[in-house]
C-alpha positions in Angstrom: 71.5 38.7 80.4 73.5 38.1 77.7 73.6 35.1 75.0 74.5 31.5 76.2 77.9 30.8 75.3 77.9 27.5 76.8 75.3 24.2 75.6 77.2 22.1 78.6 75.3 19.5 80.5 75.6 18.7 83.5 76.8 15.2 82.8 79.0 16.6 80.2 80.8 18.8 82.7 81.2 16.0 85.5 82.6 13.8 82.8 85.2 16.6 82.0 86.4 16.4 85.5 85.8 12.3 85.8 89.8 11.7 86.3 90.8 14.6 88.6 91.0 13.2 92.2 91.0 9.3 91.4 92.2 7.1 94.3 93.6 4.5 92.9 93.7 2.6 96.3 90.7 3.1 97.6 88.6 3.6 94.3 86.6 6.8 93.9 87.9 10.5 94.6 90.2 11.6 96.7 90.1 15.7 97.0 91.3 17.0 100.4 91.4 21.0 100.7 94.2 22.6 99.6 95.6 19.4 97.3 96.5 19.7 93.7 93.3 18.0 93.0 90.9 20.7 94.6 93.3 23.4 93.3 92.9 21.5 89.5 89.1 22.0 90.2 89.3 25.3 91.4 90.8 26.0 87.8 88.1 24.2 86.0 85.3 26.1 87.7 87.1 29.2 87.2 87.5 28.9 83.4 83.8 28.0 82.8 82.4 30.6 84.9 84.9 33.3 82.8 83.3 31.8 79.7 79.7 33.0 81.3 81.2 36.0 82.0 80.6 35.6 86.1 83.0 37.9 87.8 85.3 35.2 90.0 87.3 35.8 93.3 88.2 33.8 96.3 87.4 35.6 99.5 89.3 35.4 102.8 88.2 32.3 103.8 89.4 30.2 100.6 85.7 30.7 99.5 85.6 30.7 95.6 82.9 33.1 94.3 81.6 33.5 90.7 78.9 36.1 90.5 77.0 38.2 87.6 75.5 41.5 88.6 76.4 43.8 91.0 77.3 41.7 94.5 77.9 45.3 96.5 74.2 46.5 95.8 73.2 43.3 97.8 70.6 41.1 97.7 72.1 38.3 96.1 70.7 35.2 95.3 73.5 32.4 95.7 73.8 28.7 95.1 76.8 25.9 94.7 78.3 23.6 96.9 81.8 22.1 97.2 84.6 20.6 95.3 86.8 18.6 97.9 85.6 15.2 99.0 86.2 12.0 101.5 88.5 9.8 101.1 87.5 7.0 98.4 84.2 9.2 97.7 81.7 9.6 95.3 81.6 11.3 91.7 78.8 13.5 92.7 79.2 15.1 96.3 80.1 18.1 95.8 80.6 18.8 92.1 77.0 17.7 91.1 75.8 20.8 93.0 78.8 23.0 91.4 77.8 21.8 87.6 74.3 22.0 88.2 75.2 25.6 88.9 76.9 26.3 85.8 74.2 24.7 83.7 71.1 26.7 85.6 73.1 29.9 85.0 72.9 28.9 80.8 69.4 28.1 81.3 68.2 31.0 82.9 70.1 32.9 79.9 68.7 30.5 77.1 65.1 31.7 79.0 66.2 35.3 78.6 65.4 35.8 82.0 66.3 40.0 83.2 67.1 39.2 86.9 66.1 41.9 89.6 69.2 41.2 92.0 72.8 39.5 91.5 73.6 35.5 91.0 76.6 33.9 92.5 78.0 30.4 92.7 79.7 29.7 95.6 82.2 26.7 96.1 82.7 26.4 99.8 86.4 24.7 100.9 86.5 21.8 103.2 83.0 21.1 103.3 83.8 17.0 104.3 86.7 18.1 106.7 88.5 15.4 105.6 92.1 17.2 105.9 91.0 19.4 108.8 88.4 17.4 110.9 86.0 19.9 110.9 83.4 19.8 108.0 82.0 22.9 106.1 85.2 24.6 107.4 84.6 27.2 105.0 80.9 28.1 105.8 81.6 28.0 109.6 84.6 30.7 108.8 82.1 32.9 107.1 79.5 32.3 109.4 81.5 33.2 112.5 80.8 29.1 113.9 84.4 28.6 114.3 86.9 30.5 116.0 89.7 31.6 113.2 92.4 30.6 116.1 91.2 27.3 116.6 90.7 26.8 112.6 94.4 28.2 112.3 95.5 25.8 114.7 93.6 22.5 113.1 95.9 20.0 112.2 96.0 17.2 109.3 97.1 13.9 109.6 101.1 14.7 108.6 101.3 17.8 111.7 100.6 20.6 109.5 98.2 23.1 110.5 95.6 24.8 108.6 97.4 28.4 109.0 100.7 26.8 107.2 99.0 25.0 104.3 96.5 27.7 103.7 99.5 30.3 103.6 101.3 27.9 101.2 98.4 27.7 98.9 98.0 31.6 99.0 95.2 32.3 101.6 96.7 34.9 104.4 95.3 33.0 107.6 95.7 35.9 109.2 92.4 37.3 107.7 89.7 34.2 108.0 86.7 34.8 110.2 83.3 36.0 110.1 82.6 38.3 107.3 79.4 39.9 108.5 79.4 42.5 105.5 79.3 39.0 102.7 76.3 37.8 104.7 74.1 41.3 105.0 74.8 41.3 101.0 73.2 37.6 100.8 69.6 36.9 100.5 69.3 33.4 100.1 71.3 30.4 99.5 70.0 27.4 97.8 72.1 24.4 97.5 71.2 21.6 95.2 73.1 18.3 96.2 73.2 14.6 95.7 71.1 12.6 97.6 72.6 10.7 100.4 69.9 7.6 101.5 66.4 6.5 99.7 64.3 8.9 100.1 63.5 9.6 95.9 64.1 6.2 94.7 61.6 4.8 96.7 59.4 7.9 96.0 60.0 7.6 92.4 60.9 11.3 92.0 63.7 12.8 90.3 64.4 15.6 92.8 63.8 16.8 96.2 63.7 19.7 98.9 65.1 19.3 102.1 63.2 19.7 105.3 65.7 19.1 108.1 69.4 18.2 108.4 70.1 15.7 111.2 72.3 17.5 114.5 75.7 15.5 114.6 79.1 15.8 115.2 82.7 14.6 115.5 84.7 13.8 118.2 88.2 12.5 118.5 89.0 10.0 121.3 92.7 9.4 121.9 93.7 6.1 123.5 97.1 5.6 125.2 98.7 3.0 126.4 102.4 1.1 126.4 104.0 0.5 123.1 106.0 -2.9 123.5 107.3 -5.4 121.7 104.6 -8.3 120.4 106.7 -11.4 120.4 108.3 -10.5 124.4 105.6 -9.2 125.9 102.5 -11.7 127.6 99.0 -11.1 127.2 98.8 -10.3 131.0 101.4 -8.1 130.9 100.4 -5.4 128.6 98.4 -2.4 128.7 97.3 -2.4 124.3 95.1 0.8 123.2 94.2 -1.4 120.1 92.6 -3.9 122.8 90.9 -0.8 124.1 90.0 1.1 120.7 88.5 -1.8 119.8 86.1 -2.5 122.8 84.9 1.1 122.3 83.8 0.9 118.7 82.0 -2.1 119.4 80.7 0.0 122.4 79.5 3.2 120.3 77.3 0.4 118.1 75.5 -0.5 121.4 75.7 2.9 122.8 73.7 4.1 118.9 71.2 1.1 119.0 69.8 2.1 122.1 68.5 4.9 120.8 65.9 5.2 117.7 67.5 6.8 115.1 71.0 7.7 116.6 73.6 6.6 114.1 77.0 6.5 115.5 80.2 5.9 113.5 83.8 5.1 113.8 84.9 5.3 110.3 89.0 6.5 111.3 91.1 4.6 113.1 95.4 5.5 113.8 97.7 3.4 115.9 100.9 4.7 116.5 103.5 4.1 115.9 101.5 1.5 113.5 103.9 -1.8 113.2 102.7 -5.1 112.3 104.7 -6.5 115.2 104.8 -3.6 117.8 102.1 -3.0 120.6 100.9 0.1 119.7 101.6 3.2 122.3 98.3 5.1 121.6 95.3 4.9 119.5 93.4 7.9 117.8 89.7 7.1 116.7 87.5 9.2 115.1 83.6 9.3 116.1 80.9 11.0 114.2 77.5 10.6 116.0 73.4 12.3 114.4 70.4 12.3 115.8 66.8 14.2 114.8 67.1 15.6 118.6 70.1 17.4 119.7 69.5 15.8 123.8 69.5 12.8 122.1 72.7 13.1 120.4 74.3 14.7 123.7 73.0 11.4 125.5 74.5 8.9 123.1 78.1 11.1 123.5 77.7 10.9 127.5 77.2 7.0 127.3 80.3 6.5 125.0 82.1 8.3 127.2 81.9 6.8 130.3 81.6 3.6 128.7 85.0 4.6 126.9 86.4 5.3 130.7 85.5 2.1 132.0 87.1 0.1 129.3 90.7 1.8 129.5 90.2 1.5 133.2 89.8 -2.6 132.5 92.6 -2.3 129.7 95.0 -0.2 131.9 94.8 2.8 129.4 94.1 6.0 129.3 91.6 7.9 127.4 90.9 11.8 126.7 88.1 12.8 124.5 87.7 16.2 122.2 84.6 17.3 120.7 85.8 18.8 117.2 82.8 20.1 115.9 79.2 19.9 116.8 76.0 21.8 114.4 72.6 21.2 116.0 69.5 20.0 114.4 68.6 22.4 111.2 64.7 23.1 110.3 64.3 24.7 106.7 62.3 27.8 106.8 58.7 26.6 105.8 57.9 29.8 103.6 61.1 29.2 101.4 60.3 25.7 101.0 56.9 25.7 100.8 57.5 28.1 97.5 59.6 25.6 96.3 57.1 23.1 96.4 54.8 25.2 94.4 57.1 25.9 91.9 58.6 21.9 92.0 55.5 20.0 92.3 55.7 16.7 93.5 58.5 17.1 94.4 58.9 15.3 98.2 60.0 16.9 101.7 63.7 14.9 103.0 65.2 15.1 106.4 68.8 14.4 106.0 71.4 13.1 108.1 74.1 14.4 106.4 75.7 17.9 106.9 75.5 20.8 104.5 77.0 24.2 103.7 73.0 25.5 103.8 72.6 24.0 107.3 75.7 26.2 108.5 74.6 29.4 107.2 70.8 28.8 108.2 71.8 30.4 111.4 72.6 33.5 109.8 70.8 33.6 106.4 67.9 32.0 105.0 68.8 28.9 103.0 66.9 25.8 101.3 68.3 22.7 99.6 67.3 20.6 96.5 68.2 16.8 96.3 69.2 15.1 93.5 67.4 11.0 93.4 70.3 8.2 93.5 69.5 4.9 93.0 72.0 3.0 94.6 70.8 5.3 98.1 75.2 5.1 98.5 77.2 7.5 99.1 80.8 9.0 101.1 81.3 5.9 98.4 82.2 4.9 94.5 79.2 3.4 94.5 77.0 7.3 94.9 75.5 7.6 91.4 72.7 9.8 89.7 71.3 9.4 86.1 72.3 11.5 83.3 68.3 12.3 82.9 68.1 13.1 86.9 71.2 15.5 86.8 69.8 17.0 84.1 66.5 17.6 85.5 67.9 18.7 88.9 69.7 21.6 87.0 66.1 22.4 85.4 64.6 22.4 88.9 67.5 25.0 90.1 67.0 26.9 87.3 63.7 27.2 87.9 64.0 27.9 91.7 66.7 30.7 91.1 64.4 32.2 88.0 61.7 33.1 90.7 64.5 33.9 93.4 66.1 36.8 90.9 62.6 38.0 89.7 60.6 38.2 93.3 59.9 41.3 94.3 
């Protein structure tokens, strides 16, 4: 390897990048796929990976890749994360894994580690799904776990499909899909993220490996009824999908509590046409639903639905229900992680129940994760935060993961 030519932080590069994105409404970041803030991040993470002298290209997918060594002899060892966010989100989802990147690649130069097979940071697209609806877009397109003509087709909240605003931000969607000759090159993946919960603050550790990643999904459940006029038209006279959309949030709480550990979430709600004094026509909500065990998570779906039908039946509504994405329950292979543990020791086991480009591409390469502690145990929030001395050590612990990733024989 060649000399540093960066002394960055990681703290230093998030703080470089603190005002791109800000919601001013909602407080936080707001950077949807394909908006000028992901594309002004796109051209941040390019610049400083030129100045390390990575090799950078966005592949078919809209995946943005930043590699040193020689990516067509294979085995490559890969890490990164993402760049867009939720709406109103944290700082750190996301970027802390992308900058953490950056700063392990300076370390393991500053070590003057001679690496046995190629490095490559990866920043996945639409990892939230926040413009799309279904998250780690990107990953699922590489990983063949999402039919390109049903991602083409996926709509935002405007009407405009992926296919059109990929084309007018330069991606051909004629050529996304599986790319099963990227995988075969790719021998592990190891993502180092924010944590999202408790889990090292009340452990007292600075960093963490992931055991499991929670099986969840998203559904949309659209709610139609008859748009009227809310000054002529009696109570007993109308047929409201608000009265109904309402009655089914409050029945996916119940449906969650009655089973351990479910979580169950309604965190999207759109009434059309959306007056303060009109009756709305139709309701869309959006429910994202986890569970440890996939059955589990199946059962909780069934009882919202038919739950769901019986209260449109009392409202005189209709209802129709579409599963938009669905990832089962991931396990981390125990020989990756248990080498992790030697070489992070201390360092605790986490089940997540948040999704993750590594728990997509489990299925078709092996993959591990590091978490980052956060002391507020927020995040999909302003209030996600990590410690300048925690980011910093969670770039150390990366470093130190890849050095004996590069260097195994």
């Amino acid at each position: 390897m060649s000399e540093p030519r960066s002394t960055d932080t990681v703290s230093g590069l998030l703080a470089e990048i603190a005002d791109v994105g800000r919601d001013r409404q909602r407080g936080g970041y707001s950077r949807p796929v394909f908006s000028s803030a992901e594309r002004d991040l796109g051209v941040w993470f390019t610049a400083h990976a030129e100045r390390r002298d990575l090799d950078v290209h966005t592949d078919l997918n809209g995946i943005l890749w930043a590699t040193m060594g020689d990516a067509s002899a294979g085995n490559v060892v890969v890490t990164g994360s993402h760049l867009d966010s939720v709406p109103g989100g944290g700082a750190f989802d996301g970027p802390l894994g992308v900058c953490s990147a950056l700063v392990a690649v300076d370390q393991l130069r500053a070590r003057g580690v001679t690496p046995g097979r190629p490095l490559a940071i990866a920043v996945f697209p639409e990892e939230e799904g926040s413009r799309f609806g279904v998250a780690c877009l990107g990953s699922r397109l590489l990983a063949g776990a999402i039919d390109p003509d049903r991602a083409r087709g996926l709509v935002d909240e405007n009407g405009a499909s992926f296919a059109e605003v990929a084309a007018a931000s330069g991606l051909d969607p004629r050529f996304i899909g599986h790319d099963d000759g990227t995988l075969a090159s790719i021998a592990t993946f190891l993502e180092l993220h924010v944590e999202q919960g408790r889990g090292l603050i009340d452990r007292a550790q600075p960093v963490g490996i992931a055991r499991s990643i929670l099986g969840h999904g998203r559904w949309r459940i659209s709610v139609t009824g008859q748009g009227n006029h809310a000054g002529t038209t009696l109570m007993a006279d109308r047929r409201d999908p608000m009265v109904a959309a309402a009655r089914i949030v409050v029945a996916v709480r119940a449906a969650a509590l009655a089973h351990p550990q479910s979580r169950a979430t309604v965190g999207r709600l759109t009434p059309v046409p959306g007056g303060t004094n009109v009756i709305a026509s139709s309701v869309d909500l959006w429910l994202d639903v986890r569970h440890p065990d996939d059955e589990t998570t199946a059962a909780v779906v069934r009882r919202i639905t038919t739950d769901a039908n019986r209260i449109v039946a009392e409202e005189g509504c209709a209802v129709h229900i579409l599963e938009e994405s669905v990832s089962g329950t991931v396990q981390f292979p125990t020989g990756l992680r248990d080498r992790l543990l030697g070489i992070l020791p201390g360092s605790p086991l986490l089940d997540t129940g948040a999704g993750h480009d590594a728990g997509v591409l489990s299925s078709r390469i092996e993959t591990a994760m590091l978490f980052v502690r956060n002391p507020t145990g927020v995040s999909h929030s302003p209030e996600e935060h990590v410690e300048q001395d925690d980011a910093e050590a969670g770039a150390t612990a990366l470093a130190d993961a890849l050095q004996w990733l590069l260097t195994r024989a």
